[in-house]
C-alpha positions, -999 to +999 in steps of 0.1 A: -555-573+677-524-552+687-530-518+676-503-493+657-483-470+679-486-435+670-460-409+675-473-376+699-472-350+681-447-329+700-425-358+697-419-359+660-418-319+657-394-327+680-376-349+661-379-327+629-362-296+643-336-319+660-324-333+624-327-297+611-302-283+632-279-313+638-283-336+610-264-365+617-274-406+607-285-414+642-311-383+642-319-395+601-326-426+613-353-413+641-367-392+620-373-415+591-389-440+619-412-412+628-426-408+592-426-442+577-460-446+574-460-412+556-430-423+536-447-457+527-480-439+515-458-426+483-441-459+479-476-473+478-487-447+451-458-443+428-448-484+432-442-500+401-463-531+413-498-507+412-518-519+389-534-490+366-569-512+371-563-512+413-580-482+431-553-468+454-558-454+490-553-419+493-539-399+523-545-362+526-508-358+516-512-379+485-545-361+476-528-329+478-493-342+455-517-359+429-533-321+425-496-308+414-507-326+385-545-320+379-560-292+362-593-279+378-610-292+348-604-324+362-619-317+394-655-305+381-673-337+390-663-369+409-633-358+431-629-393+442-629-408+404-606-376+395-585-386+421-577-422+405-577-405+367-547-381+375-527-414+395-536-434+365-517-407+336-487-401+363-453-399+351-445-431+371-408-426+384-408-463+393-418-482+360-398-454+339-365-456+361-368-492+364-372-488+401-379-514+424-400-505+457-367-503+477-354-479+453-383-461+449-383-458+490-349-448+490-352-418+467-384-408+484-367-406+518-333-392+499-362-363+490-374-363+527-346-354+541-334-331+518-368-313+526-361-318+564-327-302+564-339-270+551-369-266+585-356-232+606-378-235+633-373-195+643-387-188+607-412-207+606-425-201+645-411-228+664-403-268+663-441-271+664-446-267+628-420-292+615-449-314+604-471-283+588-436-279+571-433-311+561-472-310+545-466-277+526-432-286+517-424-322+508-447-329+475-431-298+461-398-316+463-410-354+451-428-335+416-393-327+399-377-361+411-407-380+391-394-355+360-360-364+368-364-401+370-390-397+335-360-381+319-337-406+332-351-439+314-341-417+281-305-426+295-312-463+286-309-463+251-275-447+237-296-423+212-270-395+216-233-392+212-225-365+233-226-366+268-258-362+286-253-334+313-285-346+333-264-358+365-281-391+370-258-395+401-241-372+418-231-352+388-219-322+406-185-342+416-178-345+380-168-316+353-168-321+316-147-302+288-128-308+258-099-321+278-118-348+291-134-358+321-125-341+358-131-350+395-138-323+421-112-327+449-115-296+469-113-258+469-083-231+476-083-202+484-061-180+451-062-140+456-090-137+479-111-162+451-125-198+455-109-222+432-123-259+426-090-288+424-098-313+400-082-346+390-083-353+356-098-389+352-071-407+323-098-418+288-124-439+301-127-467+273-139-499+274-099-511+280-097-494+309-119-520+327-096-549+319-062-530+313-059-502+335-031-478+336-014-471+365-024-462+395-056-472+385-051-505+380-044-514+421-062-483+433-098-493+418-109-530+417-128-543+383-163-538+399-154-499+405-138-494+372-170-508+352-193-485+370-172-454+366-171-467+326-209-475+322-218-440+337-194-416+328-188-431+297-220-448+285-244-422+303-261-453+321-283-440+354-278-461+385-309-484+382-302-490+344-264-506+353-278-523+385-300-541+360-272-544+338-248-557+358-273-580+383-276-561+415-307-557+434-314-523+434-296-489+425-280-479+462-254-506+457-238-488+423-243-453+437-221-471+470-199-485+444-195-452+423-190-431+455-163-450+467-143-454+432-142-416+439-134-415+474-106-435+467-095-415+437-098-384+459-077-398+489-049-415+463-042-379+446-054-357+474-020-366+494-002-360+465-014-326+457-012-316+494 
């Protein structure tokens, strides 16, 4: 029976501070190599497919994130059984984001490397405690994203007129006022001051999938233009227009989003140069 390699040590604190101070796709990539079997120990935990009924195999590192949501009442007799109770009432981010297992894995690592980017290794004493970082660090980081998500489902069902400012994408690319809706471009510099260039979007309705105006209407293709509708306009999270719209999981409309407005960006960009 062919036994699991397992990374030294040295090699993925290594690894770690590598990403930290150069973090580029080809060091992601390692890195996220290194820590798939911690990675796939919260897929496992938080995946939609647990059954409530199924006892689930705990690491250290799940033990300690299920405790972000115990109280030490619940800790005052079987810690094993106290263990299951607090992974039985938690806010699933899978089921309530309609989260498959590859979208769930794909937010977890999204987290992961967020986490990863921040490591100084001269703070914290050297590239030897990237994984001690990683421990203390990481469940902090995955508690507000199961919030996040929990929030998100809301999103499904169109309960509220105005717009929901919860940035269920990348919101921070996109400004609302009573104008309408803006897209981030760039920054110049005005009077010694920072200033943020925005392209106003033209009134995202549903016409604007089949009738654009121009340049819209050879800049964007169809696919692109329903996204940009069905989010910025219907206030639909990623996973609830995959479902929507048939894809297989949620990376393929943020892809689809992010390019609408790459494009959008390059088209006005020269133009404002």
């Amino acid at each position: 029976m062919l036994k699991r390699k397992r990374n030294k040590l040295s090699s993925t604190n290594a690894l770690g501070a590598q990403y930290a101070i150069d973090p580029t796709p080809e060091a992601a990539a390692k890195l996220i190599d290194a820590f798939q079997g911690f990675i796939q120990n919260y897929v496992t935990l938080l995946s939609p497919r647990r059954h409530q009924s199924t006892k689930t195999r705990l690491t250290k590192n799940t033990k300690e994130f299920l405790r972000l949501f115990a109280s030490a009442s619940d800790f005052t007799g079987n810690q094993d059984q106290a263990y299951q109770m607090v992974l039985r009432r938690l806010p699933n981010m899978a089921k309530q984001s309609l989260m498959d297992d590859e979208d769930l894995k794909q937010s977890i690592i999204e987290a992961f490397l967020d986490v990863s980017q921040k490591f100084d290794p001269v703070k914290c004493g050297g590239i030897g405690t990237f994984t001690g970082y990683i421990d203390t660090h990481f469940k902090w980081a995955l508690k507000p994203l199961l919030f996040r998500s929990h929030e998100d489902a809301a999103k499904y069902q169109p309960l509220h007129e105005e717009i929901l400012d919860e940035q269920s994408f990348y919101g921070y690319d996109i400004e609302y006022d009573e104008s309408g809706i803006h897209i981030h471009s760039s920054h110049e510099m005005t009077d010694g001051s920072k200033a943020t260039i925005t392209i106003d979007l033209p009134i995202l309705t549903p016409v604007f999938v089949s009738c654009p105006i121009p340049p819209y209407d050879m800049l964007l293709n169809k696919q692109e233009r329903v996204v940009l509708v069905k989010h910025l306009l219907e206030d639909k999270s990623p996973s609830a227009i995959a479902a929507e719209l048939g894809y297989s999981n949620a990376g393929k409309i943020r892809e689809i989003y992010d390019g609408a407005l790459n494009k959008i960006r390059a088209h006005f960009g020269e133009q404002l140069c």
